[in-house]
C-alpha positions in Angstrom: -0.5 -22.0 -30.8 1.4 -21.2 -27.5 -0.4 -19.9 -24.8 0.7 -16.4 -24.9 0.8 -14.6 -27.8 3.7 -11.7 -26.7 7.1 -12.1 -24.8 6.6 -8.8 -23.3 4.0 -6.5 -22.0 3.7 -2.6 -21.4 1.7 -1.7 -18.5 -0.5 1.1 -20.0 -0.5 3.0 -16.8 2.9 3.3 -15.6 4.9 2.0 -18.8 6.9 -0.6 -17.1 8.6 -3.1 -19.3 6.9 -7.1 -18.2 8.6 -10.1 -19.5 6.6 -13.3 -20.1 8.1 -16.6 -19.1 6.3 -19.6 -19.2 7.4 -22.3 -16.0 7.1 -25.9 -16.1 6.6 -27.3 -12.6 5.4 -25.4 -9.5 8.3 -23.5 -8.6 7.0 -20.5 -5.9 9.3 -17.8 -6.9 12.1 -17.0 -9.3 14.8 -15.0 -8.4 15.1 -11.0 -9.7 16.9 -7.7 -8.8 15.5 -5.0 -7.0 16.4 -1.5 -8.2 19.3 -1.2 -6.1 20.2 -4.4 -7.4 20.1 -6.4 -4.2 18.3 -10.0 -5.1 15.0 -10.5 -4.9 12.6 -13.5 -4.6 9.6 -12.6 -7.1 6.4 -15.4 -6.5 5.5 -16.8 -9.9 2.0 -16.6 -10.3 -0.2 -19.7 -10.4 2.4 -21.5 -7.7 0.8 -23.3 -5.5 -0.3 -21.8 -2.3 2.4 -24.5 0.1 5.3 -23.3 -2.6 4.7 -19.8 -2.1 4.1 -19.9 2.3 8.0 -19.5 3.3 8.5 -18.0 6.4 10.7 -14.8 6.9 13.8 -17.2 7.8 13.5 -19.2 4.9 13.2 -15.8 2.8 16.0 -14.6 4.4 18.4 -17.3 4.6 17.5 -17.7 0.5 18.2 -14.6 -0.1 22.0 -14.7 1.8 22.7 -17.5 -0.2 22.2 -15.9 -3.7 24.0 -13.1 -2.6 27.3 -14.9 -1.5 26.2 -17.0 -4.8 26.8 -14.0 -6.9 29.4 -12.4 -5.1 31.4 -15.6 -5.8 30.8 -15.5 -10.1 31.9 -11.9 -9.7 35.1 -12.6 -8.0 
């Protein structure tokens, strides 16, 4: 039996739409969209504490680099 029994959850409160993904490994964060649709680094919960402590450069500079990442698949 899998660990979670539902691909997605509806939080009852505000009705936002939550999809499950189960990670091997410890990876810190996954990579998302905001709402303006401007990446976003989202931390993946039960990382370790060292894989989620990046500093505002390394943030940043992550960041810039999906950015010119997807600007380039567009193009």
């Amino acid at each position: 039996m899998p660990p979670l029994q539902e691909e997605l959850v509806i939080c009852a409160k505000c009705e936002s739409r939550i999809k499950l993904l189960v990670l091997s490994g410890d990876p810190g964060y996954v990579v998302g969209r905001a709402p303006d649709g401007e990446p976003m680094l989202i931390p993946v919960q039960g990382s370790s504490k060292e894989m989620l402590q990046i500093s505002t450069r390394e943030r940043k500079e992550m960041l810039e680099r999906i950015k010119r990442e997807w600007i380039d698949k567009k193009s």
